[in-house]
N, C-alpha and C positions, 0 to 999 in steps of 0.2 A: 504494500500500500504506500511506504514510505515513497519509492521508486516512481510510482506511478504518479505521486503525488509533486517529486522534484520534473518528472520528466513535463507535465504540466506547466508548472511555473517557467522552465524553460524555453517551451513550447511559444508563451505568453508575451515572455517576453523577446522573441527572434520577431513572434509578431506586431507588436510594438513596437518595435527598434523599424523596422519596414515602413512600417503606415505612419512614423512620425521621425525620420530618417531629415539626415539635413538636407536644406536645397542647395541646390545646384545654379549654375553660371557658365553659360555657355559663351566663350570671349573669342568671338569670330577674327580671323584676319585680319589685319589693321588694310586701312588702304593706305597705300605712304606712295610718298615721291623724295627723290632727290636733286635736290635744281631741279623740279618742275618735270624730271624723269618720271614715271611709275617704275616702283620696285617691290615687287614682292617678296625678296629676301627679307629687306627690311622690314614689311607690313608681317611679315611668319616669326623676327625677332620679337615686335614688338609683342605679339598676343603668346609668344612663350615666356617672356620676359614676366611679363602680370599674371598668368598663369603660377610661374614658378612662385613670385613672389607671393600671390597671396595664400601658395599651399606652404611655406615657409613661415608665415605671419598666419599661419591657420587660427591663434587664440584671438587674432580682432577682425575676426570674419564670421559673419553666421552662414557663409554658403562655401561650398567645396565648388573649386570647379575642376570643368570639365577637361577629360585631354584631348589635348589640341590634335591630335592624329584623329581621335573618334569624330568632334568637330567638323574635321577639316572632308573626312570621309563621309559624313551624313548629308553635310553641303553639294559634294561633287555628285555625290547617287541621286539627291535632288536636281542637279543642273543649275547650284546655284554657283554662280561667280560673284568675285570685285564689279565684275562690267552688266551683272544683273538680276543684282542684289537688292534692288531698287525695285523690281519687279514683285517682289514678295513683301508682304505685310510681316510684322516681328512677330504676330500670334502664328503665322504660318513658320517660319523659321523654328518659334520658339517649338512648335511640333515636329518638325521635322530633325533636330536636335535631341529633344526631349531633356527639356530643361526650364527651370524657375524661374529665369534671368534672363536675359541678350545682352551680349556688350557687345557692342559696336563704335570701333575707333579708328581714328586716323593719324599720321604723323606727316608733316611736311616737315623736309630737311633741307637745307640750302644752304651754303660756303657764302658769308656772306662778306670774305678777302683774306690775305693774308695780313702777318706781322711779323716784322723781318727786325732782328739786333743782332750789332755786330759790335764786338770788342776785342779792343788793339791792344797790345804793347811793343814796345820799343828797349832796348837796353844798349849803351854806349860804353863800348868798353876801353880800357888803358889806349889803346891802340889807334882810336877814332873807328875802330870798327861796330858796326850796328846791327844786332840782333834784335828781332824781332818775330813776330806772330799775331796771326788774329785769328777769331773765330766767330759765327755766326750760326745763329738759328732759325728755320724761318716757318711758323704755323701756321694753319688753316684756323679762319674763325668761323664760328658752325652759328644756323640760327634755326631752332626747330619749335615749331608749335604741336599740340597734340589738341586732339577733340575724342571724348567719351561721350557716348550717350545709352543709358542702360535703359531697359525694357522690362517690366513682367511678363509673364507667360501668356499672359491675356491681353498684353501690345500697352497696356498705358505707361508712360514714362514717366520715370524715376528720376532720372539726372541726364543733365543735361550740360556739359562743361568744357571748357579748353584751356589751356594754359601753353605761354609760351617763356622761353627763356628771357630772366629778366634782363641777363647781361650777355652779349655773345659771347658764347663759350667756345674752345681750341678741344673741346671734347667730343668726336664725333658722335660719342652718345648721350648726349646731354638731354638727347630726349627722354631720356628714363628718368632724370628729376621729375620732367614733367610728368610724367606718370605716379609718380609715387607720390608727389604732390598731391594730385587728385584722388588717389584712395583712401582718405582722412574724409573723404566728403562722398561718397559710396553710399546709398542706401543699406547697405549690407556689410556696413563696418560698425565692426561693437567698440 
């Protein structure tokens, strides 16, 4: 009886843990450009990148998401692309996914110059002869903006936001500030 009686409570609870199981977030490929390029290396960085980060930060999240292989697979079996993606409504996606959430985001990336320094020196020795050397470095300044916009299952919007770099950065990926920025402001950040 005892057996019967844990197998039970066991039973109870696999089923509870199911029917009240965390939600889910399905973080679609970003659409990104570079100088005005389309890149989807970079739009598959960006949606693993938030991905990682928020199964990393799992304690100030209340949704798990999803992996971006399964994603990226239920998308293409649909027919959905970056170029028509626009054609489906988020409640449709959000079925077709099978997920609580849509995120949906963009990064624009653009070089927006360099900055070049150089330093000298000189040494003069006994002899009037003159030693010297210089060196120089020369960086890329980046300027990237990002857009989030998150979805319920049933298509109404939750958030809506963008951020860009407040200073041009020499860090190619400085858009991942901007992303982490905006997950403090996440409907589904504890």
């Amino acid at each position: 009886m005892k057996k019967l009686r844990n197998l039970l409570v066991i039973l109870m609870l696999v089923m509870s843990a199911s029917m009240f199981g965390q939600e889910t977030v399905a973080i679609l490929p970003f659409t990104a450009s570079e100088d005005g390029h389309p890149s989807e290396q970079l739009g598959k960085a960006a949606q693993q990148f938030l991905i990682g980060y928020i199964q990393k930060k799992q304690k100030h999240f209340k949704v798990r998401p999803l992996p971006a292989r399964d994603v990226n697979v239920a998308l293409h079996k649909a027919g959905i692309t970056q170029q028509t993606l626009d054609n489906f409504t988020t409640k449709e996606i959000a079925d077709i996914v099978k997920a609580d959430y849509i995120l949906i985001g963009s990064v624009d990336k653009a070089v927006e110059g360099t900055s070049s320094s150089t330093t000298g020196m000189a040494i003069s020795t006994k002899h009037n002869n003159v030693v010297g050397g210089s060196s120089g470095t020369t960086s890329k300044q980046y300027h990237a903006t990002v857009y989030i916009s998150i979805f319920s299952k049933e298509g109404e919007s939750l958030y809506d936001g963008n951020k860009a770099n407040v200073f041009i950065d020499t860090t190619p990926d400085s858009w991942k500030n901007s992303i982490l920025y905006m997950t403090r402001h996440f409907p589904f950040y504890k």
